[in-house]
DSSP file (Angstrom, degrees, kcal/mol; ACC not computed):
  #  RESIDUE AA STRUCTURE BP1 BP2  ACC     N-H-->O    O-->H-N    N-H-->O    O-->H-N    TCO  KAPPA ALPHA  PHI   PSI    X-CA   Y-CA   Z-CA
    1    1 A X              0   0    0      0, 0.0     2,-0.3     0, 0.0    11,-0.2   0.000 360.0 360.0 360.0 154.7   85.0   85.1  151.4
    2    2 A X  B     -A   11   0A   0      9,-1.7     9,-2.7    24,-0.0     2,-0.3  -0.811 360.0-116.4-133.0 156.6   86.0   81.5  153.1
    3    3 A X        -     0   0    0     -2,-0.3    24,-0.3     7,-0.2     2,-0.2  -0.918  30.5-122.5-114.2 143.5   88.7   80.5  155.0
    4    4 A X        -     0   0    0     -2,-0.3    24,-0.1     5,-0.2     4,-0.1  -0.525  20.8-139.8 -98.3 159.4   90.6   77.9  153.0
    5    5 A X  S    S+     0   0    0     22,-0.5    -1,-0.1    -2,-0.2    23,-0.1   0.571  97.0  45.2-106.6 -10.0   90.5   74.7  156.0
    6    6 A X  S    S+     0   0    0     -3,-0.0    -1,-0.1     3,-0.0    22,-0.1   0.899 130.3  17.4 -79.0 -69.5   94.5   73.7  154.9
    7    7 A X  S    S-     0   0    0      1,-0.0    -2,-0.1     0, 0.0    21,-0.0   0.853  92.1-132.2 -75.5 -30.6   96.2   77.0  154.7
    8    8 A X        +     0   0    0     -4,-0.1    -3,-0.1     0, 0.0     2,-0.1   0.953  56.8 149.6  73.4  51.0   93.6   79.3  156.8
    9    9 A X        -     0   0    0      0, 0.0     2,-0.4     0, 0.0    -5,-0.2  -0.034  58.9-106.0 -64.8-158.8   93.9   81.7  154.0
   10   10 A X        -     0   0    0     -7,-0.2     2,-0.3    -2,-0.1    -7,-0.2  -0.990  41.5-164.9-123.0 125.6   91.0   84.0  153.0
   11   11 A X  B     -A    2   0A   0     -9,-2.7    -9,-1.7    -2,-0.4     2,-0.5  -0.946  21.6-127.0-140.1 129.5   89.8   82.4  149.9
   12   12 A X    >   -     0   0    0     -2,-0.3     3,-2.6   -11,-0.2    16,-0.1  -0.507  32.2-121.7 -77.8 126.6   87.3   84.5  147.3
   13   13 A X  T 3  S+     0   0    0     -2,-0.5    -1,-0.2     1,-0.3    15,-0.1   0.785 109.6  71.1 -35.9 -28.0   83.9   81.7  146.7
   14   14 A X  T 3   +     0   0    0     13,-0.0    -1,-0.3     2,-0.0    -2,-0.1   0.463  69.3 132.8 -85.4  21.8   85.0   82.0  143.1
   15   15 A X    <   -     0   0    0     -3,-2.6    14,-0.1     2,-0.2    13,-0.0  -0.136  58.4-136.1 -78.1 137.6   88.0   80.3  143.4
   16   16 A X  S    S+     0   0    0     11,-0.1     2,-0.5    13,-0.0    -1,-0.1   0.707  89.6  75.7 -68.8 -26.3   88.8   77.5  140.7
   17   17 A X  E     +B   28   0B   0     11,-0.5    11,-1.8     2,-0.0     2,-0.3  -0.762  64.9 130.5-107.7 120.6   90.0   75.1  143.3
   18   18 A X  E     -B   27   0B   0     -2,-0.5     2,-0.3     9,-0.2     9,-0.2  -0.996  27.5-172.4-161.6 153.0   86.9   73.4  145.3
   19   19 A X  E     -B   26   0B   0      7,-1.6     7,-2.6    -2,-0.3     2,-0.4  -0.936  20.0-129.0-165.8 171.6   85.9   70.3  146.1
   20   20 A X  E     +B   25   0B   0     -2,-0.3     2,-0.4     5,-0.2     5,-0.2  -0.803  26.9 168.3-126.0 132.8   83.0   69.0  147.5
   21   21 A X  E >  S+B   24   0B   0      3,-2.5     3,-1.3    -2,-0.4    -2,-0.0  -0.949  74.8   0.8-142.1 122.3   82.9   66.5  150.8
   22   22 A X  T 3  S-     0   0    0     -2,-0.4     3,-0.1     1,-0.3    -1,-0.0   0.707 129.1 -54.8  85.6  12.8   80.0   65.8  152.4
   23   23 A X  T 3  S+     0   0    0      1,-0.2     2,-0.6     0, 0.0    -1,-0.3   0.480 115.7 122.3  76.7  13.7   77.5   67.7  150.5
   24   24 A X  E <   -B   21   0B   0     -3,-1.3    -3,-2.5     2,-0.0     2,-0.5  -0.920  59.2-133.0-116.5 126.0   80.0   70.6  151.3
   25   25 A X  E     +B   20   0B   0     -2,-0.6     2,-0.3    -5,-0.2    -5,-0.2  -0.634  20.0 177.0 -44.7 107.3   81.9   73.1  149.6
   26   26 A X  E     -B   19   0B   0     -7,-2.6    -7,-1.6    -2,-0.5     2,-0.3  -0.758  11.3-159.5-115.2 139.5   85.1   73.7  150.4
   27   27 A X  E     -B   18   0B   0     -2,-0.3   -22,-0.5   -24,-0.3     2,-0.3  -0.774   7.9-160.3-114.9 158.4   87.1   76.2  148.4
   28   28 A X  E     -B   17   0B   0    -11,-1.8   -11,-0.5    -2,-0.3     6,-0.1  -0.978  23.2-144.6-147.4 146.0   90.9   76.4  148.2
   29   29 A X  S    S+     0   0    0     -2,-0.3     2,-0.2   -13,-0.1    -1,-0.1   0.362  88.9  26.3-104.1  31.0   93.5   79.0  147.3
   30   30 A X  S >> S-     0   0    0      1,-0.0     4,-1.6     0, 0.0     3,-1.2  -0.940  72.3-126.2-155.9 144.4   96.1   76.5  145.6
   31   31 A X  H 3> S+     0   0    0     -2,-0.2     4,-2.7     1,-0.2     5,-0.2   0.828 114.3  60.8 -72.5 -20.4   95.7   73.0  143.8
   32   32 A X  H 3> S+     0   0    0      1,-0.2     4,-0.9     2,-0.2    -1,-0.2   0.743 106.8  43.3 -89.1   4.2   98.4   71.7  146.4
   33   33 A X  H <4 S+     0   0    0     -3,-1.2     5,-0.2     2,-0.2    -2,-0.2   0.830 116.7  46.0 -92.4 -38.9   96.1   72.7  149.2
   34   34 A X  H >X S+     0   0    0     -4,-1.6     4,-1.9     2,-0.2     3,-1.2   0.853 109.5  55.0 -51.7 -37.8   93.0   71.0  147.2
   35   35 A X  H 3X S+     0   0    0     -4,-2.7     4,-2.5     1,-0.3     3,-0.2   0.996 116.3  44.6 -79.7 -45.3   95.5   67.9  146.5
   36   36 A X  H 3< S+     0   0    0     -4,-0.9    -1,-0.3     1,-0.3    -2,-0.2   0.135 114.3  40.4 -55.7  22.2   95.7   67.9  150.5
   37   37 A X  H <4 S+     0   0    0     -3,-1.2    -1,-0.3    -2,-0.2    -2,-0.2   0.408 111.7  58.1-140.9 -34.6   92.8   68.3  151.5
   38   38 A X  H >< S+     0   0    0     -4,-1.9     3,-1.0    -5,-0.2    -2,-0.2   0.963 103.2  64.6 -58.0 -68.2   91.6   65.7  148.6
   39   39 A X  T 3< S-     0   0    0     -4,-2.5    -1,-0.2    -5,-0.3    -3,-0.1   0.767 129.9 -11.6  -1.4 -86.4   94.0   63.2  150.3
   40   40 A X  T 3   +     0   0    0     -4,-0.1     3,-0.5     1,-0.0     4,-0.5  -0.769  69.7 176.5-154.6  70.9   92.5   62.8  153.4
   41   41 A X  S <  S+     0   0    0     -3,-1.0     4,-0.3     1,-0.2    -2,-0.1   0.373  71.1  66.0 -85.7  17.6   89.8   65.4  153.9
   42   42 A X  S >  S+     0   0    0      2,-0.1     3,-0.6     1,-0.1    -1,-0.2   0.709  92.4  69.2 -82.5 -35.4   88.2   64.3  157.5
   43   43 A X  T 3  S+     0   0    0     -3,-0.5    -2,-0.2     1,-0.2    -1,-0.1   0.687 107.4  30.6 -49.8 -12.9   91.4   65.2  158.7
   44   44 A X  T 3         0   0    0     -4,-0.5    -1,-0.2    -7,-0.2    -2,-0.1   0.670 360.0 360.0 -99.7 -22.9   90.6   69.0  158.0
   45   45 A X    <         0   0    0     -3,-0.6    -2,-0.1    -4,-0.3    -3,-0.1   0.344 360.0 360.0 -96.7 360.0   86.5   69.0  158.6
C-alpha cells in the first residue's frame, strides 16, 4: 500500500491510476487526483 501524494489516501500498488515523474511511481486513488497531480506534479514531490 502507498499513500496517494494529493489526497493522502491509502492507495493499493495495483491501482489503475499512476503516473510516473521522475523515474517514480506514483499511484493515485481517482483520475481527478492523477489529473492534479499530472498538472503540476513538483508541487506534490
Amino acid at each position: 500500500m502507498v499513500e496517494d501524494p494529493i489526497c493522502g489516501m491509502t492507495v493499493d500498488e495495483s491501482s489503475r491510476f499512476t503516473s510516473i515523474y521522475q523515474g517514480r511511481t506514483y499511484y493515485f486513488c481517482s483520475r481527478s487526483c492523477k489529473e492534479d497531480f499530472d498538472r503540476n506534479p513538483g508541487k506534490y514531490t
